[in-house]
C-alpha positions as CSV (number, residue, x, y, z in Angstrom):
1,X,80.8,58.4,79.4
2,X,82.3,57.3,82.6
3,X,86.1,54.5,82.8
4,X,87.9,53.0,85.2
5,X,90.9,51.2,85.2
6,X,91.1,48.0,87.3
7,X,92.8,44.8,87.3
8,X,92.4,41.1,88.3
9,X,94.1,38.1,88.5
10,X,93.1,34.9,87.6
11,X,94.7,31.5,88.4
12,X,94.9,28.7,85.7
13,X,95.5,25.2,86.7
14,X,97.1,22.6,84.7
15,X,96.7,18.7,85.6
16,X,98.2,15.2,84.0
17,X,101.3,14.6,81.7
18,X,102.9,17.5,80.8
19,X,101.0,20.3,82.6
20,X,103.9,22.6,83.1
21,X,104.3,22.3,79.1
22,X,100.5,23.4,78.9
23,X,101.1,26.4,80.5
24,X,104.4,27.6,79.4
25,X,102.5,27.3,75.8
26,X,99.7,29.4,77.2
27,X,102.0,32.2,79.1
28,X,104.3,31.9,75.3
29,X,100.8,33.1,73.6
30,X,99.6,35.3,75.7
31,X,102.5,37.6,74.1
32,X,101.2,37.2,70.1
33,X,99.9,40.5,69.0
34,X,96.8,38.3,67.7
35,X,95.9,37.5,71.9
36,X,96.3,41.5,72.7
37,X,94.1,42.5,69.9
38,X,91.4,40.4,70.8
39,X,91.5,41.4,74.3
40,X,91.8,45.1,73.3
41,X,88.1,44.7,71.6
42,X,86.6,43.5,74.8
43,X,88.0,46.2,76.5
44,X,91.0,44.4,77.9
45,X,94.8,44.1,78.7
46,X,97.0,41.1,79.3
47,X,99.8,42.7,82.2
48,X,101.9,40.3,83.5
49,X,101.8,36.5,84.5
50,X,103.7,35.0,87.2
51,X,106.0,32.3,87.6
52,X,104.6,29.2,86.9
53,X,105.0,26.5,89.8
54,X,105.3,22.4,89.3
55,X,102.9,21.0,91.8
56,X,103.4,17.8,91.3
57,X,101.0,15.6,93.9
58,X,101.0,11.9,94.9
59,X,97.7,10.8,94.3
60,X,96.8,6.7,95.2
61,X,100.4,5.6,95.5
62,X,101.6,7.5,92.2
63,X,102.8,10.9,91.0
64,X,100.3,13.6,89.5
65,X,102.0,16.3,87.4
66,X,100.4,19.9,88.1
67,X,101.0,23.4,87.6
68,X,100.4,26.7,88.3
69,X,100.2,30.1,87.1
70,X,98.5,33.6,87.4
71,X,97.6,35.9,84.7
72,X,97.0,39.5,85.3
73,X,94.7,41.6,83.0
74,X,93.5,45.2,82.9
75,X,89.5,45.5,82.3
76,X,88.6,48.9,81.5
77,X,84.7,48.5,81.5
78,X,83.0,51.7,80.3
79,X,79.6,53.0,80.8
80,X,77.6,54.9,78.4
81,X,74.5,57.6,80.4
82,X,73.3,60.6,79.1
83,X,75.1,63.2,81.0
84,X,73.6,66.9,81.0
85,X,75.5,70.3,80.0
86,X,76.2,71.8,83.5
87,X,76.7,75.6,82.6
88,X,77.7,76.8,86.0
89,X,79.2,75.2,89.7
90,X,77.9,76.7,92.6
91,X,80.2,75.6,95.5
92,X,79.2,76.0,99.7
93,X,82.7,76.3,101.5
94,X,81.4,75.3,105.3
95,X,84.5,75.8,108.4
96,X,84.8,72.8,110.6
């Protein structure tokens, strides 16, 4: 059985009335120990998130609300091989 550790980041957009609410509710949630056992059975972590930005954007002569944020998660993926016994290393030391 072989594990490594890596991370991403994903970036959640939020558009219309009240956007920055939507994601302030998210980021609030991502903390509830319900969230982080979820993601612990698929083998993943919730890290950090960043600041969330107000983008707000004129769009045909009025205001757009919009918002930003990125989430960053740990993904441990594991794979599962049959791996045989090895009984003895046999090492060749070369000068160069």
């Amino acid at each position: 059985m072989a594990s490594t550790l890596r991370e991403v980041t994903i970036s959640i957009n939020a558009y219309g009335k009240n956007a920055y609410d939507m994601l302030c509710k998210l980021t609030e949630s991502m903390r509830l120990t319900v969230v982080w056992q979820r993601l612990r059975r698929l083998g993943m972590g919730y890290l950090k998130c960043s600041q969330i930005r107000s983008l707000p954007t004129t769009i045909a002569g009025g205001k757009e609300q919009r918002a930003q944020v990125d989430l960053t998660f740990s993904i441990n993926p594991i794979v599962k091989s049959q791996l045989r016994r090895g009984d003895t290393v046999k090492f060749n030391l070369e000068k160069g």
